[in-house]
N, C-alpha and C positions, 0 to 999 in steps of 0.2 A: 330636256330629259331624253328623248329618241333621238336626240344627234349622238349625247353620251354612249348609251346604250348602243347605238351604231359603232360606233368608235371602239365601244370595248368589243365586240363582236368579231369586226376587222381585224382587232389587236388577238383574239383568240384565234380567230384562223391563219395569222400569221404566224405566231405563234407555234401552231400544229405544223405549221407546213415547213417550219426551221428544224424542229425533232429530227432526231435520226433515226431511223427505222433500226431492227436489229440487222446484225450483218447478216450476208447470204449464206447459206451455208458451206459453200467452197470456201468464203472467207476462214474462216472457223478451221476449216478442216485442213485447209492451206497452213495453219497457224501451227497446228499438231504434227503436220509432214515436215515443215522445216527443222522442228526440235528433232523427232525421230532422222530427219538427215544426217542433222550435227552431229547427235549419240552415235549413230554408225561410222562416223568418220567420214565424210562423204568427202570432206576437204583433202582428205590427204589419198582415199583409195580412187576418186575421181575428179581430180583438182579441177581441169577445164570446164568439163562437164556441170560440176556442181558450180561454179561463177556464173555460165549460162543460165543457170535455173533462176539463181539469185537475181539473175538482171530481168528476166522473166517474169517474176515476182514484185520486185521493186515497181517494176513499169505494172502491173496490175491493181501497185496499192494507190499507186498515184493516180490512175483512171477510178479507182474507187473511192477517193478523198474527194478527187475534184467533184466528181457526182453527188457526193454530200456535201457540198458548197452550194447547192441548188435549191430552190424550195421545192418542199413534198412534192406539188404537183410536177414539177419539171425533171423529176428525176428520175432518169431509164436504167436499170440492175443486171437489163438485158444482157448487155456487152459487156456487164462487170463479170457476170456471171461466165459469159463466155472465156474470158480473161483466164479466172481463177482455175475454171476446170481443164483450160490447157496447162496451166501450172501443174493443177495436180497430175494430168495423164506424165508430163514429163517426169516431176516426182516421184513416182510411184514406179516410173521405168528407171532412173536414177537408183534408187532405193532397190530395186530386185538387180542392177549393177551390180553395186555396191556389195551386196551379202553374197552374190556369185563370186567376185571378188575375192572376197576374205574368206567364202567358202573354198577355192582354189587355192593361197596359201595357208589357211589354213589345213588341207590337205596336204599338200606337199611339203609342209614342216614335219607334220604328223609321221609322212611316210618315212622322212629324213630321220627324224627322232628314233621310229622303231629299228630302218636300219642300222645307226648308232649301238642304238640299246642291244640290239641282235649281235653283234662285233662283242659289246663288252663280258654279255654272256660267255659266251667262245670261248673270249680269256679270261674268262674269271673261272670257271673249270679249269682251263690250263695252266692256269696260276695254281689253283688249288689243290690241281694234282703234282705238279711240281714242289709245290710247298715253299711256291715264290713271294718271298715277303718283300720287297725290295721297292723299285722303282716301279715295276709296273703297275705290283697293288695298290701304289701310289698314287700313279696316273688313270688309273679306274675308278679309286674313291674320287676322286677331284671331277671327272668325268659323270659321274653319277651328281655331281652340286650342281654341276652345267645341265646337264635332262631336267634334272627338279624344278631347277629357275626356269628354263625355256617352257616346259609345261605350262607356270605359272603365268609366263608371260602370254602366251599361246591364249587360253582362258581370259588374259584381258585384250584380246585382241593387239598385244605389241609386236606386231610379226616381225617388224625389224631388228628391236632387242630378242626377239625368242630367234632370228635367225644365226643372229652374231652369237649366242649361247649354245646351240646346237654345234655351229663352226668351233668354238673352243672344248666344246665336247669330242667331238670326231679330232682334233687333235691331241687330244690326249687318250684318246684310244690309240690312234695312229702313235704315238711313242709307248703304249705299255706294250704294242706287237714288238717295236722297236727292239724293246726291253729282255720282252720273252726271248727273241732271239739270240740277243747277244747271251741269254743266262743259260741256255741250252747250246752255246756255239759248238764246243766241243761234242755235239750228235749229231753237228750237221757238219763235222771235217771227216770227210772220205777214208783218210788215212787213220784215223781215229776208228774211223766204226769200223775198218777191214780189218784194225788190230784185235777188239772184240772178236768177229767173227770168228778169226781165229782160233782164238782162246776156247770158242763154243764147240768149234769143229771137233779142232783135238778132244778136246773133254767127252765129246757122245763119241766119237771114234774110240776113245780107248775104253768108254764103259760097253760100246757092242765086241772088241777083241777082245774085253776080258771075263763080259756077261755080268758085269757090275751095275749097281745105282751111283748115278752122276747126277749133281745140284747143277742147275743153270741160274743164276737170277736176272734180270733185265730190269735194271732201277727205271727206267723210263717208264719201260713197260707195268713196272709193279706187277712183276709175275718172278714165281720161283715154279720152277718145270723139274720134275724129278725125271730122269732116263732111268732108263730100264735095257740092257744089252742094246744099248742105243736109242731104244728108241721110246717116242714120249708117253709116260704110264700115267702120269697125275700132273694136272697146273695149280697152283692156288694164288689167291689173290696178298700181295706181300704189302708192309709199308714201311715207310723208310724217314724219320726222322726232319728236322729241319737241315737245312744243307745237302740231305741225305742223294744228292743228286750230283753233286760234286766227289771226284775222288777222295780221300783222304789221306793227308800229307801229315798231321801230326796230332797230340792228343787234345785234348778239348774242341777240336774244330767241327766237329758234329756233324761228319762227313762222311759217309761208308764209301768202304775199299773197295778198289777194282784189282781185280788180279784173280788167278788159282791157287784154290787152297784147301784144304782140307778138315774135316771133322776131327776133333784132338781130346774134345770130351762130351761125356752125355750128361747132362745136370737134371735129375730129373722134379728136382726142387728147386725153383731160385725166384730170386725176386718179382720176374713176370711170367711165372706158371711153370713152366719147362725152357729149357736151352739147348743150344749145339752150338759150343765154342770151338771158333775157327783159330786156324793157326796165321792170324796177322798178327806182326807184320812178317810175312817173307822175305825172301832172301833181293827182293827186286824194289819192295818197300825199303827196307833199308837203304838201299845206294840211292835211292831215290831222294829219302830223308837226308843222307849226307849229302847229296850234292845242293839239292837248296838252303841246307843249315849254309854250307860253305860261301854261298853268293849273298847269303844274308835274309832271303827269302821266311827262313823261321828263327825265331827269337833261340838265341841259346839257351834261354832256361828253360826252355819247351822239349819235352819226351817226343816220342816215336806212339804213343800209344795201343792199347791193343785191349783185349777182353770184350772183342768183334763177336758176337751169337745170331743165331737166329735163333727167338726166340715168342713165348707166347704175350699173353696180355691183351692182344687185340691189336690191327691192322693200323689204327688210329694213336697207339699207346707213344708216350714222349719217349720216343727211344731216342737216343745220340749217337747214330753213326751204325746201331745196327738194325737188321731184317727183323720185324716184327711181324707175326699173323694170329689169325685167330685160334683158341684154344682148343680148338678141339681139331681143326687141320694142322697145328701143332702137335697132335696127338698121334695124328695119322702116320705125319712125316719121323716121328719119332720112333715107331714102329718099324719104318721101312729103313732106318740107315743104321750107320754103325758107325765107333773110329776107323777114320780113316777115307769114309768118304769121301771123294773130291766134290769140291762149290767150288764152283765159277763163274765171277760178280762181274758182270759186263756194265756200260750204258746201256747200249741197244743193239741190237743185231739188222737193225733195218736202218738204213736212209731215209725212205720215205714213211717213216715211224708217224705215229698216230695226229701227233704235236702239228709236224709239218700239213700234213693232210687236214687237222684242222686249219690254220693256220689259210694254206692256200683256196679254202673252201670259203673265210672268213672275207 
């Protein structure tokens, strides 16, 4: 009976001494730091780095397996111990990498982005004040899907797809400038804007010789300038249609005239509040009209168009081809002129007009 009882005894503290104790607590904490590695992307923002850690690790779980191959009493945690928390101190430097890291591109997407977003602003006013529907509002809405995704991507930390998304964004900004310019070319040809000028000089030169009111407009500008014996009495703020920024070559094309002209009637009723119908087309309109009917440029069933005003409604109202302002500076202008007043409808009087100066600032 006391041999048995011996025997189970031996067999209990053998027993005890094969148990695994719970793991150290670096073990544990080691276990938690690898997962928060991985979520951060350790592999891909510090490839070498994070394989050292891993072999680091490895070779610590191995010194810690084999020490629980031991029995109880033979078993030192010491140097497990030591093991684990060189693990962690690397880890833990790894990991504050790592989010410097991505704190770093993520910054400089961000700043990448805002410059983008800043450009598209720019022209998106200058589209807007244009009244450019075309290609570039094109390449600005598209531009705006490329910011959304790259945000998006930004937020899951895909820095490489948020950067290739910003790239296709800043290119399709870089072509709606493209675009702006070519739809403005004619205010950026020299000879173009000296013939304006012109047109301006004469017109306040002959309203200071003959102590007249002279209309100046400047579509670019979106200002209509009343002279007074030359010189400037009133500005108001104008608007001009879609195309409204293009000369006008014939009717339906929703395009206000450039040239000198004159007041022909006073309408003090009409469809958008008051008017002052000009006498287009003149005599320069016309040869104009014939010579690109004759190369084929407008359709022969197509008119020369005319019943050009300025007139009320509001600065923003769907006019087609003519000067629109608001109704009570309609009011004003209405007061000050008469038939016969000369308007003189330019592009612009400047080269370095508002457009280019955004543009270059852009």
């Amino acid at each position: 009976m006391k041999v048995l009882q011996t025997a189970l005894l031996f067999l209990a503290v053998f027993l005890v001494g094969c148990q695994l104790p719970p793991a150290p607590p670096e073990v544990r904490r080691s276990d938690v730091q690898e997962q928060d590695l991985w979520r951060a992307g350790a592999s891909f923002f510090a490839g070498q780095d994070y394989s050292a850690y891993l072999d680091t690790l490895r070779a610590a779980r191995r010194r810690f397996d084999q020490e629980n191959l031991k029995l109880g009493w033979a078993r030192d945690y010491g140097p497990v111990r030591r093991d684990f928390q060189a693990v962690l101190e690397s880890g833990d430097a790894l990991l504050a990498k790592v989010q410097a890291l991505k704190a770093e591109k993520q910054s400089s997407l961000a700043e990448g982005a805002r410059n983008v977003r800043a450009k598209m602003m720019t022209l998106e006013d200058i589209t807007l004040s244009l009244t450019e529907r075309g290609r570039a509002r094109k390449e600005l809405a598209q531009a705006e899907v490329y910011l959304h995704e790259a945000d998006s991507l930004m937020g899951q930390a895909k820095f490489d797809e948020a950067s290739r998304r910003l790239s296709r964004a800043g290119d399709c900004v870089k072509e709606a400038e493209t675009a702006v310019v070519a739809f403005i070319g004619r205010y950026l040809d020299k000879k173009q804007v000296d013939v304006w000028k012109k047109w301006t000089d004469e017109t306040i030169a002959e309203s200071r010789a003959r102590g007249t009111i002279a209309l100046i407009v400047s579509k670019l500008e979106r200002r209509l300038t009343v002279y007074k014996g030359g010189q400037a009495y009133r500005s108001y703020a104008a608007g001009f249609g879609f195309n409204g920024l293009s000369n006008k070559l014939h009717s339906g094309d929703n395009a206000t005239p450039e040239g000198r002209y004159h007041i022909i009637q006073k309408i003090g009723s009409s469809r958008y509040y008051k008017a002052l119908l000009i006498d287009y087309p003149n005599e320069e309109d016309r040869r104009r009209f014939a010579r690109e009917k004759n190369r084929g440029a407008i359709p022969t069933t197509i008119g020369i168009g005319g019943d050009i005003e300025i007139h009320g409604g509001g600065q923003d109202s769907l006019t087609r081809g003519c000067i629109s302002m608001d109704n009570d500076k309609i009011d004003e202008l209405f007061g000050l002129v008469s038939v016969g007043t000369a308007v003189t409808i330019v592009g612009t009087n400047e080269m370095e007009n508002y457009v280019i100066r955004a543009l270059r600032k852009n």
